[in-house]
C-alpha positions as CSV (number, residue, x, y, z in Angstrom):
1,X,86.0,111.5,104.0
2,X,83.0,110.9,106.2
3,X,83.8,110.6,110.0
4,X,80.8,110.1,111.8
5,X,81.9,106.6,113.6
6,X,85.2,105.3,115.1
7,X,85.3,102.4,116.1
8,X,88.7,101.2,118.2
9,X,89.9,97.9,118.2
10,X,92.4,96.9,120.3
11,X,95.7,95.7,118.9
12,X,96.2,92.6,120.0
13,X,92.7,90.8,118.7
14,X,93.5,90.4,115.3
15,X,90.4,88.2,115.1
16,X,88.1,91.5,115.9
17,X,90.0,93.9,112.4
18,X,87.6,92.6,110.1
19,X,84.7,92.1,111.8
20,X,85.2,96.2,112.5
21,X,86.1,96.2,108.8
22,X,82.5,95.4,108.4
23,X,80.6,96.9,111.3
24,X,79.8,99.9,109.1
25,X,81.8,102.1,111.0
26,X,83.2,105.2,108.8
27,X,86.5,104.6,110.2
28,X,88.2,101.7,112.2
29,X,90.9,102.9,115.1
30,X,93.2,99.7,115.2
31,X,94.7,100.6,118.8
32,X,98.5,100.3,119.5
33,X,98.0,102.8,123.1
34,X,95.5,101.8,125.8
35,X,94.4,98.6,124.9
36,X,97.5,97.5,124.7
37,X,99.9,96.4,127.7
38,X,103.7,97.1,127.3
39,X,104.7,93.4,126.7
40,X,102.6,92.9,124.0
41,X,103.6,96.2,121.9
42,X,105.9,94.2,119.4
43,X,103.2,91.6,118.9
44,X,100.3,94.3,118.3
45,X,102.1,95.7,116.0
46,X,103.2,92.9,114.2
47,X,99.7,91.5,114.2
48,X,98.4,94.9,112.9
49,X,100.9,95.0,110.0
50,X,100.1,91.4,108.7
51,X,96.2,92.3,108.5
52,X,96.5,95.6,106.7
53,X,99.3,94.2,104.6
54,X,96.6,91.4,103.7
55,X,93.1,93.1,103.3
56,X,92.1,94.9,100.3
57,X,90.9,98.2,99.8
58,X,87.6,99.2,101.9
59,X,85.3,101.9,101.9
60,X,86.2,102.0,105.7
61,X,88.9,104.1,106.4
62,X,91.8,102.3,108.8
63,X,93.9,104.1,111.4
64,X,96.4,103.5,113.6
65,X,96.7,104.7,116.8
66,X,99.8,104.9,118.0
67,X,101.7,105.8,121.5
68,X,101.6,109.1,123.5
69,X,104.5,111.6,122.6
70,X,106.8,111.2,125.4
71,X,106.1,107.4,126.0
72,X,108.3,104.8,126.5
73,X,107.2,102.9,122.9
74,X,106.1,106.4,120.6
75,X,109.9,105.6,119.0
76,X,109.2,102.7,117.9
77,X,105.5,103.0,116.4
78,X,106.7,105.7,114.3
79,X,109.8,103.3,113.2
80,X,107.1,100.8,112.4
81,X,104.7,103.3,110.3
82,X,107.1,103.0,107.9
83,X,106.2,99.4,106.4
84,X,102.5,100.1,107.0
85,X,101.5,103.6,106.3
86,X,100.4,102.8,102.0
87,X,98.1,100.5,103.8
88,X,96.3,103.1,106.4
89,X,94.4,106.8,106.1
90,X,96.1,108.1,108.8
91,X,97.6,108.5,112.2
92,X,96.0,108.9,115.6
93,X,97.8,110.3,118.2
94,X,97.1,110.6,122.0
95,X,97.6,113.1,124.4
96,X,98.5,115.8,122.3
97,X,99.7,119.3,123.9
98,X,101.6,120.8,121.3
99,X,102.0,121.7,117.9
100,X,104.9,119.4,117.9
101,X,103.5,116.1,119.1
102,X,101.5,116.5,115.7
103,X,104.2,117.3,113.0
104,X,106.4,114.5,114.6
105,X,104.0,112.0,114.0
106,X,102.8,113.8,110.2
107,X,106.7,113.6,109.6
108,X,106.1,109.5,109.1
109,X,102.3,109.7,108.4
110,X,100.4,108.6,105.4
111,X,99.5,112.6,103.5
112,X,101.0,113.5,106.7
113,X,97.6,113.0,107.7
114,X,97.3,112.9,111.6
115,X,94.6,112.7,113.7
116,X,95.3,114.2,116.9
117,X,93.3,113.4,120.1
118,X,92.6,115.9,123.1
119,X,92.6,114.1,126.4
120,X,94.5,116.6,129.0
121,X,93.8,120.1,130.6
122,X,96.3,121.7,129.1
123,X,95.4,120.2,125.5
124,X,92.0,121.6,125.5
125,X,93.3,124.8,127.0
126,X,95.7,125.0,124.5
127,X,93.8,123.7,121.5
128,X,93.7,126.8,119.5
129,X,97.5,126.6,119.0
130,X,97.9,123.2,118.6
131,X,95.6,122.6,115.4
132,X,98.0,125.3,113.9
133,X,100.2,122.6,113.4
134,X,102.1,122.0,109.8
135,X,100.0,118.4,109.1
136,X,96.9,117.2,107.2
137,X,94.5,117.1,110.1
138,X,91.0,116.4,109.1
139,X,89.6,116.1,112.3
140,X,90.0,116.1,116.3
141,X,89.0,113.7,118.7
142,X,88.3,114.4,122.2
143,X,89.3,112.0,124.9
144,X,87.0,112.0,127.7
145,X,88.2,109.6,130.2
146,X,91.7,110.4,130.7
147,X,90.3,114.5,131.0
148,X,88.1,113.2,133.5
149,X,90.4,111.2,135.2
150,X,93.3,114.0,135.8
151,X,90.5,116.6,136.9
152,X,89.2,113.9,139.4
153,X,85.8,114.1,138.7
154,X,83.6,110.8,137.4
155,X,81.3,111.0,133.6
156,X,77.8,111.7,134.6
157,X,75.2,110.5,132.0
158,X,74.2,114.3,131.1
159,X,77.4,115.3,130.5
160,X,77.4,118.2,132.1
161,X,81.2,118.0,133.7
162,X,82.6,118.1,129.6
163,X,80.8,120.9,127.8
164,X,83.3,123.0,128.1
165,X,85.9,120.7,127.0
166,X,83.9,120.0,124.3
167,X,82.9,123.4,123.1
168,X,87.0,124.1,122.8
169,X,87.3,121.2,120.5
170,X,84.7,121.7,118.1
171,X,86.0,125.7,118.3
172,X,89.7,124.1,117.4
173,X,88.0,122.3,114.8
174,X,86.1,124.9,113.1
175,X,89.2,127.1,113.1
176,X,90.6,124.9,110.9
177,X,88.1,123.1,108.6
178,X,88.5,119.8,110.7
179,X,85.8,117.6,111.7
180,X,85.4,117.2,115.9
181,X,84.7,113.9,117.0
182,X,83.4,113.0,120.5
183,X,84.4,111.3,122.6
184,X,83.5,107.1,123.5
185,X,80.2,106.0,125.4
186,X,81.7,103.2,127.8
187,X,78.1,101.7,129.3
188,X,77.5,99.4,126.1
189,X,74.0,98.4,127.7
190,X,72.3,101.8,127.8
191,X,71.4,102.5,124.0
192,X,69.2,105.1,125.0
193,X,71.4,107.1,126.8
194,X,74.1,106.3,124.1
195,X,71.6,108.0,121.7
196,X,71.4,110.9,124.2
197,X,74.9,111.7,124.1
198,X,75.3,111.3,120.4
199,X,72.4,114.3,120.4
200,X,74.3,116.6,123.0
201,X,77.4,116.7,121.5
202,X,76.0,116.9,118.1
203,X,74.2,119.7,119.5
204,X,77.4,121.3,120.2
205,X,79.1,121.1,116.9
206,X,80.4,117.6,116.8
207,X,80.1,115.4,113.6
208,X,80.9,112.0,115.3
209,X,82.0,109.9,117.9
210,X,84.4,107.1,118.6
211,X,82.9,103.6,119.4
212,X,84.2,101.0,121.5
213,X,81.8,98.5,120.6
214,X,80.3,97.3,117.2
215,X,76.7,97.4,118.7
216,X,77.0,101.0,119.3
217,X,78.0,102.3,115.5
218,X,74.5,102.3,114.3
219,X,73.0,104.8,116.5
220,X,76.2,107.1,116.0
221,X,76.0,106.9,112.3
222,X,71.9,107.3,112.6
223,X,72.6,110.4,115.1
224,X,74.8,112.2,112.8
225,X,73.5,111.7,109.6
226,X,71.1,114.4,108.4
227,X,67.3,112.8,108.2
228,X,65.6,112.3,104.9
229,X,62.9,115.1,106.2
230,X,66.5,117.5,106.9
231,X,68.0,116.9,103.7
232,X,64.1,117.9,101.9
233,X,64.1,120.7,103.9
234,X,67.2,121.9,103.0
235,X,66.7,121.2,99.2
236,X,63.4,123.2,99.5
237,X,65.2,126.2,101.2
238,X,68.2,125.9,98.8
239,X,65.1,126.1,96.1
240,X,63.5,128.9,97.7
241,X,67.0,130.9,98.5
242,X,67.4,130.6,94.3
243,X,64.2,132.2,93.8
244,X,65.1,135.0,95.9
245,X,68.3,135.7,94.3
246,X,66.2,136.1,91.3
247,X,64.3,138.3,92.4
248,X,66.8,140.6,93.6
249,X,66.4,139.4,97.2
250,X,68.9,138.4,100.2
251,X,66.9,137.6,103.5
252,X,63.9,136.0,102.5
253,X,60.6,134.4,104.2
254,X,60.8,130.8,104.4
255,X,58.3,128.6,106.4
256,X,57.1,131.4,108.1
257,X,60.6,132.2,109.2
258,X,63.2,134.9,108.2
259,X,66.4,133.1,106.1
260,X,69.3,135.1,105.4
261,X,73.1,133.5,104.0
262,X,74.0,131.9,107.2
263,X,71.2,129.3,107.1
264,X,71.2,128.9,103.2
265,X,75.0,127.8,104.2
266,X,73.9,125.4,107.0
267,X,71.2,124.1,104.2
268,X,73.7,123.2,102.0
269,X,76.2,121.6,104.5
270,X,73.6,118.9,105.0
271,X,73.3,118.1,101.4
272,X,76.9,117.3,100.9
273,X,77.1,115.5,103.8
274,X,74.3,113.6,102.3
275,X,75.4,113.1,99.5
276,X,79.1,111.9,101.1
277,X,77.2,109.7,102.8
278,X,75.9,108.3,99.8
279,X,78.9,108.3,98.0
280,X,80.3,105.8,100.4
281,X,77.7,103.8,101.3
């Protein structure tokens, strides 16, 4: 499963699921949580179920994302899952801080596949132990704004305020096998610095981002998907690390530059996600 753009749609605009459908986002987030006032939970969800009950299978993965563990309306999302979850990929769940909070949401999940977000101090402090939870989690998505907000501090356009938080993630991630996403980009005007951010947190170790608006998916899939010049690069060094082999060699001269294992398996992580990529359109 390719992950490199989620794109959340709130709940209660049935008239927006398809249109995501086809935004060629990697994944659609169909939000039950934040978008979604506490009145119009029962109709969300009712909406939600008669659309994936009615659309046929997509390249697109769909989510749900359900209620916070502890709030007032979790109960009843998971109650729900039941006459929905053959129709979805997974679960996302907000506010994780525990272990827990995952495996009671994997308990009613499609695979028991969850997708758990990191939004609070103690979940990125605490992120280490949490992915240790008993579930199919194929990736982790941070939540900016809601860190943010609790520390009391505003997003600044270079990001500076999250590395940290960030850099626990993707380390979560990579303990686990999981993917890290990143978290939205809410100025929908500023494609530039949209592209910016993609590129930082990329630089990190992130492997996609949630979107919030179709216009932004394009740039996020373009950001992290490995260039045509990467992925010849990479087949040449793969090329070149064969011949050395044969030779009876391990580090080897490449491009004027030393290669040893390490970057052979960095080489060959951007052909299969090309070729993933391809796979799925």
């Amino acid at each position: 499963m390719v992950l490199r753009s989620l794109l959340f749609v709130p709940g209660t605009s049935p008239d927006r699921f398809s249109k995501a459908l086809a935004s060629g986002a990697d994944a659609v987030l169909i939000d039950l949580e934040d978008a979604v006032d506490g009145p119009r939970k029962a109709d969300a969800r009712a909406s939600v179920a008669a659309w994936l009950q009615t659309t046929v299978a997509s390249r697109t993965a769909r989510f749900v994302r359900v209620n916070a563990p502890g709030s007032d309306y979790q109960a009843e999302d998971l109650r729900w899952l039941s006459g929905v979850a053959g129709h979805i990929e997974g679960v996302v769940v907000p506010k994780v801080e525990t272990a827990r909070d995952i495996e009671h949401v994997a308990d009613v999940a499609p695979h028991r596949r969850v997708l758990p977000m990191f939004e609070t101090a103690r979940a990125i402090l605490d992120a280490s132990a949490i992915v240790r939870a008993k579930a199919d989690v194929p990736a982790l998505i941070f939540g900016a704004e809601d860190l943010t907000a609790q520390l009391g501090i505003p997003r600044t356009v270079n990001g500076e305020e999250l590395i940290l938080a960030r850099s626990q993630v993707v380390l979560a991630a990579a303990a686990i096998g999981a993917d890290a996403i990143d978290a939205v980009f809410v100025d929908l005007s500023a494609t530039g610095d949209l592209q910016e951010d993609c590129l930082r947190a990329k630089a990190v170790g992130f492997r996609g981002k949630t979107a919030i608006h179709p216009n932004q998916v394009a740039v996020i899939n373009e950001v992290f998907s490995p260039s045509a010049d990467e992925v010849a690069r990479a087949r040449r060094l793969i090329d070149a690390d064969a011949a050395a082999r044969a030779a009876g060699q391990g580090a080897f001269r490449f491009e004027n530059r030393m290669v040893d294992q390490p970057i052979v398996t960095r080489a060959r992580r951007v052909i299969e996600l090309a070729e993933k990529i391809g796979e799925t359109g």
